[in-house]
N, C-alpha and C positions, 0 to 999 in steps of 0.2 A: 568450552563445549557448546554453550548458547549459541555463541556467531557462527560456529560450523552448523547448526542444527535451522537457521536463519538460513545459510546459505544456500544449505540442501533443500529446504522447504522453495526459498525462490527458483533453484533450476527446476524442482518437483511444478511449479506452477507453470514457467514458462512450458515445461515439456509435457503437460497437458494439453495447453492449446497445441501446439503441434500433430501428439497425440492424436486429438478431434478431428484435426483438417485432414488427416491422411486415414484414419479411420471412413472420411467421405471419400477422401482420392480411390479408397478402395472398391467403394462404389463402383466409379465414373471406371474404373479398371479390373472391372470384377468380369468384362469378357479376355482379356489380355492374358498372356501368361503369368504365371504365380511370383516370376522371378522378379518382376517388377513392383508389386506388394511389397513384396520383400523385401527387396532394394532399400524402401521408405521408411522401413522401421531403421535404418543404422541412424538417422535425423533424430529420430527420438532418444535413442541411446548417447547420442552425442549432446544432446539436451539435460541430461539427464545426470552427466559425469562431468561436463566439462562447463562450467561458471562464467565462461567469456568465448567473444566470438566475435566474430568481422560485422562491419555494418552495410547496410546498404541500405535504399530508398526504396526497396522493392519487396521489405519485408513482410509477410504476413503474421507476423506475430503483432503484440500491442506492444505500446508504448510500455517501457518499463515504469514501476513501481516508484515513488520519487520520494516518497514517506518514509522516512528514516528510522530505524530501529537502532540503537547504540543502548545495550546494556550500562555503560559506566555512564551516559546520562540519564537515563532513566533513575539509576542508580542516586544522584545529586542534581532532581530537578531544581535546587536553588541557587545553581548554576543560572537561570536563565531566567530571573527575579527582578521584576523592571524597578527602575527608580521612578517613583512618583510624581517627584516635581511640584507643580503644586499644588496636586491632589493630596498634598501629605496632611492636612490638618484634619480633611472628612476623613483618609484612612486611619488613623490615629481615632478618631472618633469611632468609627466602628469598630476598630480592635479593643475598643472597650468595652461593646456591646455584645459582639457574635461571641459565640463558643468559639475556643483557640479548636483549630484546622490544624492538624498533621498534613502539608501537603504535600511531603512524598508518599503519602499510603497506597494511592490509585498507581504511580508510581512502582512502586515496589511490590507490589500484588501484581503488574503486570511480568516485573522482571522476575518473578517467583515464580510465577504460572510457567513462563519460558522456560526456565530452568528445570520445573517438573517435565515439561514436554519432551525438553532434550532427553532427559533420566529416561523416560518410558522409550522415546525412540532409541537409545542405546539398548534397551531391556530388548523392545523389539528380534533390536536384529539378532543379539546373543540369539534369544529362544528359538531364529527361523532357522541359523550357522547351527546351533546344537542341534537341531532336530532332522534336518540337512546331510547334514556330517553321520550320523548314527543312522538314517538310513541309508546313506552313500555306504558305510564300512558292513553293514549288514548283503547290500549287495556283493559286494566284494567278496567278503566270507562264502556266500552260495556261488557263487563263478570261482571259487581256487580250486575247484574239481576239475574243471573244463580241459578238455585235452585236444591238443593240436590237430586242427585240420590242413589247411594250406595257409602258407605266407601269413598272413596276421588275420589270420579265423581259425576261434577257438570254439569247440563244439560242447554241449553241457546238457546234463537232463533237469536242473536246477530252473530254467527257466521256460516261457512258456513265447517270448516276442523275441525275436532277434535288435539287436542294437551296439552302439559304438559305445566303446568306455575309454577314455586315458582323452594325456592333452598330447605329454610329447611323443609318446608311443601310441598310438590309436588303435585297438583293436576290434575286430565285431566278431561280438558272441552272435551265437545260431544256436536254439532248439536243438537236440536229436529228431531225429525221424522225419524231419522232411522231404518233400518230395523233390526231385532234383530240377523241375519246371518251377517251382515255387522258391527253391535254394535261388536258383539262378535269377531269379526277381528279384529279392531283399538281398542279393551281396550284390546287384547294380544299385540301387534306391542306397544301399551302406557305403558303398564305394565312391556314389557321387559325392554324399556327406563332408566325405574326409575331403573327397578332390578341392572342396568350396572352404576348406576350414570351418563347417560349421560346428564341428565338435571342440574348436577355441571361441564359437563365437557366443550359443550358447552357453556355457558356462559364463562369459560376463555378463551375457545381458541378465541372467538370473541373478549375478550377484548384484548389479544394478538395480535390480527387483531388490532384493534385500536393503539394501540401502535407503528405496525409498516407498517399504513398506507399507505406511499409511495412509499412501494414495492408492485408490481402486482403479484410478485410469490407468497406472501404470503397470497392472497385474491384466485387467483385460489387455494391454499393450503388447505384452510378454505371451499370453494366449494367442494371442491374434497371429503373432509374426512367430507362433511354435507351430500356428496351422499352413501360414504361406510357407515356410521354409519345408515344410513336407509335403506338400502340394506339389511347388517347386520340384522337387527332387522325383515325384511321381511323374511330373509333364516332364523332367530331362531322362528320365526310363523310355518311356514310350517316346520319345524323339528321338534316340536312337537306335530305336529298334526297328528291323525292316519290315517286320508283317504288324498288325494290329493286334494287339495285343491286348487292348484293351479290359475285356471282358474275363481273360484268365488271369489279371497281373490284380484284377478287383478282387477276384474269387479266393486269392493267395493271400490279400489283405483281411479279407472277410475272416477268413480263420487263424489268423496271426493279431486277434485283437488283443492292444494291449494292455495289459493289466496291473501296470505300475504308471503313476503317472509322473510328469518333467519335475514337477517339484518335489517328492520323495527322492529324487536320484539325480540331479541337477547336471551331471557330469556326464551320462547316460544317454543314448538316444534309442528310445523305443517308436513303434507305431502307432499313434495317437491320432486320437480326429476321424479313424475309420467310417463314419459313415458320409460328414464331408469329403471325405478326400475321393470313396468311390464313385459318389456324384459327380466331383472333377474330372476323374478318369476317364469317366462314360461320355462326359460332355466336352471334353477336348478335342481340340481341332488344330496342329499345325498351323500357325498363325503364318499369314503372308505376309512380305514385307512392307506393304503400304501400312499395314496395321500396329508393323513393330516400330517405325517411327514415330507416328503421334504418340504411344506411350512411351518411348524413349525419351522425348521430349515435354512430356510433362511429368514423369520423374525427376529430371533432371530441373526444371524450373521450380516447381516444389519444394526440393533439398536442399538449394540453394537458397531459395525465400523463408525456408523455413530457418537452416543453419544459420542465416542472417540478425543481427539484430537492428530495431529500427533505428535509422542511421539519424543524429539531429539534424533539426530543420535548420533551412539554409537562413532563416532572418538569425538565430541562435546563432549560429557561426556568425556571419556577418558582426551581427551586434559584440561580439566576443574579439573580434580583432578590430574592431573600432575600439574597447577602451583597453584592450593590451597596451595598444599605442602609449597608454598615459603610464603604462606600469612602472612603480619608482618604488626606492629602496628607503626613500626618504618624505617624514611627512613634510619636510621644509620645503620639498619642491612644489611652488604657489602652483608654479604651471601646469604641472600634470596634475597634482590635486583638482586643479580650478573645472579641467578639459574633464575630469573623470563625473566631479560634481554636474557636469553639465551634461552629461550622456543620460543622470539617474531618470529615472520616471518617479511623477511625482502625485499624489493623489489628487481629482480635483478640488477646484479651488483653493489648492498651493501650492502658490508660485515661489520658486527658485530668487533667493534676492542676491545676498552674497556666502561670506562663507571667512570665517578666523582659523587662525593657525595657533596652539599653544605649545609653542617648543621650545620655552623659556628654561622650563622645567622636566624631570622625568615626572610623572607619565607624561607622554605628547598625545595631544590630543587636536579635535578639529570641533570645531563647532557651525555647522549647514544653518544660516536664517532663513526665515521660509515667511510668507507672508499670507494672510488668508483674512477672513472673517470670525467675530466671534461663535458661531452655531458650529461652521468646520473645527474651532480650537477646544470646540467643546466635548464634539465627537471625538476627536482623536486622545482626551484627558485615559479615557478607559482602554487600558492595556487589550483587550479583546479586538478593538480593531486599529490596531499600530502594526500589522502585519507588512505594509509597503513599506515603512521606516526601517523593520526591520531586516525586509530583503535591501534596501541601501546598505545598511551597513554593514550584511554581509559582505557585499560588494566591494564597499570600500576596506575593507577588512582584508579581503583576499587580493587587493592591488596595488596598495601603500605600507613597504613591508614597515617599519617601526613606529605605528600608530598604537596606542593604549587604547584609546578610547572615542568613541564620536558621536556630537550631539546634534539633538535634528531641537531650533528651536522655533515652535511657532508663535506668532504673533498675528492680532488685529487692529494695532496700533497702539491698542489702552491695557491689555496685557499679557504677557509671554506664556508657553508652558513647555518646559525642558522636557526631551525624551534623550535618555541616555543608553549605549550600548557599550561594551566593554570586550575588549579581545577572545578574553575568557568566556567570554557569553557566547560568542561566536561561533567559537569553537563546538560548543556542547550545542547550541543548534544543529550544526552541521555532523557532527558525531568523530571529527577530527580537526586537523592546524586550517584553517580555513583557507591557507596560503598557498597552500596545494594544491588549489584548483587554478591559483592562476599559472601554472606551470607550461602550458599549451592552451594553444584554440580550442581545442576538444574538448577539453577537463574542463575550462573556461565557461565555455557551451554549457555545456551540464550542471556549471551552478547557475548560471541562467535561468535554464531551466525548471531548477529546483525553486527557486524563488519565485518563479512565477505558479509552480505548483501550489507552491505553500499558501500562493496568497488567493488563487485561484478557489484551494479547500474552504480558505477563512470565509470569502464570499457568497460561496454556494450553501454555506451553513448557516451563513445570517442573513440572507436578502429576502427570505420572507420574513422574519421577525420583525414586531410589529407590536404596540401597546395595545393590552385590555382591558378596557371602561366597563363602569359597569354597565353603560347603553352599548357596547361597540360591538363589532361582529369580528374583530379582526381574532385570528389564532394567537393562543397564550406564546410569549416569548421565550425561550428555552436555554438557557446556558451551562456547557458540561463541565463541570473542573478538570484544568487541565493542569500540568505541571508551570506554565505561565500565569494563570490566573488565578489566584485564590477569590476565596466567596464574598470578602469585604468590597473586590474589586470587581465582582459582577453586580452587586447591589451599587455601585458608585454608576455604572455602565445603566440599568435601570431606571437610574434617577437621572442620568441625562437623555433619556428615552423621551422620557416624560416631559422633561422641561423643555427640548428640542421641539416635542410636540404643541408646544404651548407658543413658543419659539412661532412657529409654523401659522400658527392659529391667529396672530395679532398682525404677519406681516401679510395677512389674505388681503387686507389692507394697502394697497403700492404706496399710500405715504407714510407709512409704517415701517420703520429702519430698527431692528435692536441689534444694538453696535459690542455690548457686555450681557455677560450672566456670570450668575456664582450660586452654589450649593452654601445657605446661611447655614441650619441644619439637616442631618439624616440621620437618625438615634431610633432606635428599637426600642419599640413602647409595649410592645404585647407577645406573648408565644402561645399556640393552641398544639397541645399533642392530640386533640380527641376528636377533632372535624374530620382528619381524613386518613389514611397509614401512613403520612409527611407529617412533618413536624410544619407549622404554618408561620410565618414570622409578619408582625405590621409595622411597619417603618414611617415616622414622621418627618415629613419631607419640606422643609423650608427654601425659597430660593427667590434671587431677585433678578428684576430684567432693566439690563438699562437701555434706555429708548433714544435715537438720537434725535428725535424733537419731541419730548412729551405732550407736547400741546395736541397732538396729530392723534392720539392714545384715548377711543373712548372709555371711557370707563361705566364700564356697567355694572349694575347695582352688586355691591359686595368688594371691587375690587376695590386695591387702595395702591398710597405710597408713601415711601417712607421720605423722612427729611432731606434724602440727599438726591432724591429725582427718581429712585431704583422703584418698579413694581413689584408688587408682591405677587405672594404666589395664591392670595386668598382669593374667594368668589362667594358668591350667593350663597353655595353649598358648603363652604368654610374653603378648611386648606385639604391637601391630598395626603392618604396614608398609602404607602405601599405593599401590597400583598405577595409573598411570595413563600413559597413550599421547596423545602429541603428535605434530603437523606443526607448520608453520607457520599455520595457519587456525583449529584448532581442538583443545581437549584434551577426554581425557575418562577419569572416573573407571571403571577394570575392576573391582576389587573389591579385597579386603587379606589379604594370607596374614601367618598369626602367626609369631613369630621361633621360637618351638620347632618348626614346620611346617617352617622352613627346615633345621633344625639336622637334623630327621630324613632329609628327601629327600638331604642331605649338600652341599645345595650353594644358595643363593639363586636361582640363575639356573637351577633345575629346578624349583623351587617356580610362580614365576611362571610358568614354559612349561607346567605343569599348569592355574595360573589361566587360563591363555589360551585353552587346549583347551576345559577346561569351560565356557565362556563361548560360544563356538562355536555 
């Protein structure tokens, strides 16, 4: 019931934009005849029922939605649990420090909320069908008096508007006592009805309404195209009528107002909108034909642009039957493995070197060598930004069908860090067999796509992030847990923030190379509940820089080095604590006061109440 309540919510979105655009078309068509209004709303209805659709380049809808919603992963985020590599001895370290993390709870409180959503929108529709339905059968009940006038008009003192009832049998009830000028007005305006099938068409689009009751655009939708469809039928009365009529066919509407509305009687058609429609009347004019083409013509490009979804970009296709080419059933084949490794994009500053086959054994696996610097192998340690690794191995995932598993390993000559991915892992990224997208160009296309989405989101969420000193000005750093990262592992991501920064600071220097770093310690030395409504954590952060000619390396007052050539991380001000603030939902880094900062203010927990302030 989720995925169906998913589904309906995305057609519910497409078919609001829609919706909006032709709510203006009606604007730009508001001197036109009604029929053409009209016409525009079947685009919405079709939006709104039917979940796929042609593509084209010429769409005015957006880009579809690329962010994956899958209940059964959601359901087992430790489906998608990176291996550490050899980040494993600091994460091991910290799992002895932090509170143990349930990290499916964010998780599972998302697929719970879904779950109630669908419940309600089920309750919905029941309550709109029962209420529906009982006034539909109450009408019924006051119309089984009504007695035969001609052919299929049935005459009745029970109501007070004349209108159509039935689908297969269509008939129009009439009032008693009206005048035979005004009779003759509402069995044309009743007659057109039937002649357009709007007595079959109404009743879906209501139920369409129901369906996708908790949108408000699609109930103004339904109102709007209840007013063109009567309009309409008002301008086809006086179009084929010979004398003008106008002014008497108003006066007939005027006192035939109706008193039941579309949604009490959904099957029913009364006269509604009476004071727009006799505006219309009065101001209608026999449109010429030069007039009836341009909106001819712009309904029809509309409904199509709209019907349309937007079709993929030609570099997508493109890039998608360049690595079909490689597609193979086998990881043993070096060639197309080699051809497929060579299309991947790769982050900068790593480069592509070679690449091993493991098919000695079941699982078969691949392992990509990748070649960089130490500060890039450092960056990539923390699972939060391994998103390009990851869209590779989707990649290769869905194009080398009996692969287990594939390693991306980077190196800066002096030491490696494994990033592993697993079939299974792929899967539950993608919310199905991964393998099924390589099935065509198109499908192909599309995981392209998604991988570029994916890594596109990761970037736009972290390219202001930024470390906070306690002299700095830059914005506190912000990391949300997600089912990929737990919080051991954004405090690992923090401390190479830090140390990158430092990184940064010694090669401002052009003879200044650092070739190696390593996190010595990061252990949690203090917790505050009472500074702020976060719980506040300060992390002792040790770490060494190896320098590839230390000679070149001033050292100012405070820094030091240990016996084996490596920098520390200490200065003048001592070494760095790390600051940061947790709930349950989310942590985030505030910036790091040094342990001579604390020694001076005379107490840790004065120091940090400063960082806070200034942060502020």
């Amino acid at each position: 019931m989720s995925k169906l309540f998913i589904t309906v919510l995305n057609m519910s979105i497409t078919a609001s934009f829609a919706a909006l655009i032709i709510i203006f078309a009606r604007m730009l068509l508001r001197k036109s005849p009604k029929i053409f209004s009209y016409a525009l709303w079947a685009v919405v209805w079709f939006r709104l029922i039917c979940p796929v659709s042609f593509e084209s380049a010429l769409s005015l809808l957006p880009g579809q939605n690329l962010m994956f919603y899958n209940v059964d992963t959601l359901a087992n985020p430790n489906a998608l649990s990176e291996q550490y590599g050899a980040g494993s001895a600091v994460k091991q370290t910290l799992e002895s420090t932090l509170t143990a993390v349930n990290t499916s709870s964010n998780a599972n409180l998302i697929d719970t909320a879904v779950k109630i959503a669908a419940a309600v929108w089920i309750l919905g529709i029941a309550i709109i069908l029962c209420h529906s339905t009982i006034s539909y059968l109450k009408l019924r009940n006051r119309i089984s008096t009504a007695t035969f006038y001609k052919d299929n008009i049935f005459e009745t003192d029970q109501i007070h508007t004349p209108f159509v009832l039935g689908l297969m049998r269509p008939r129009i009830y009439i009032p008693t006592g009206l005048e035979q000028k005004e009779l003759d007005y509402i069995l044309k305006h009743e007659q057109i009805h039937i002649k357009r099938r709007d007595y079959v068409i109404k009743p879906i689009a209501f139920f369409t309404v129901v369906l996708h009751w908790f949108n408000p655009i699609v109930w103004i939708s339904y109102f709007l195209m209840s007013k063109d469809m009567e309009m309409s039928c008002d301008e086809e009365v006086i179009r084929q009528s010979k004398e003008d009529i106008r002014v008497s066919y108003s006066r007939s509407l005027l006192s035939l107002s109706m008193k039941q509305s579309g949604l009490l009687a959904p099957l029913a058609f009364g006269e509604s909108n009476i004071k727009t429609r006799i505006k219309n009347i009065i101001n209608y004019k026999k449109p010429a034909l030069w007039a009836i083409c341009p909106a001819c013509i712009l309904v029809v490009a509309i409904s199509m642009a709209l019907a349309a979804n937007p079709s993929d970009k030609i570099e997508y296709l493109a890039s998608a039957e360049k690595f079909l080419e490689y597609k193979t059933d086998y990881v043993g084949d070096a060639s197309k493995v080699g051809n497929i490794i060579s299309l991947l994009d790769f982050p900068e500053n790593v480069n592509y070197s070679y690449f091993e086959l493991h098919t000695e054994n079941v699982p078969y696996g691949i392992t990509v060598h990748l070649n960089t610097d130490a500060k890039t192998r450092n960056k990539y340690t923390g699972a939060i930004n391994q998103t390009p690794f990851e869209k590779n191995a989707i990649i290769m995932f869905s194009l080398i069908g009996n692969v287990d598993y594939i390693n991306f390993n980077l190196t800066d000559g002096q030491n490696d860090y494994l990033i592993q991915y697993t079939k299974d892992q792929a899967d539950a990224m993608v919310g199905k067999d991964v393998r099924e997208f390589s099935l065509d160009k198109k499908t192909f296309a599309q995981l392209l796509k998604i991988g570029d989405k994916i890594e596109e989101s990761f970037i736009n969420e972290n390219k202001n992030s930024s470390i906070t000193t306690i002299g700095g000005a830059d914005g506190p750093l912000k990391m949300y847990e997600t089912d990929k990262v737990d919080k051991s592992e954004q405090i690992v991501a923090f401390a190479w923030e830090v140390i990158n920064k430092d990184i940064a600071y010694y090669e401002e220097n052009p003879e200044v190379k650092i070739i190696d770093s390593k996190i010595t310690r990061l252990e949690r030395i203090e917790s505050f509940d009472d500074l702020t409504d976060k719980t506040i954590d300060v992390y002792a952060l040790e770490y060494r820089l190896l320098p590839e000619d230390l000679s070149k390396v001033v050292l100012a007052g405070g820094m030091d080095v240990d016996d084996d050539g490596w920098l520390k991380e200490t200065s003048s001000m001592g070494s760095p604590l790390l600051v940061v603030s947790r709930d349950d939902d989310s942590i985030e880094f505030i910036g790091i006061v040094m342990t001579g900062t604390a020694v001076e203010e005379g107490s840790l927990k004065t120091a940090v109440r400063e960082l806070l302030e200034k942060n502020q």
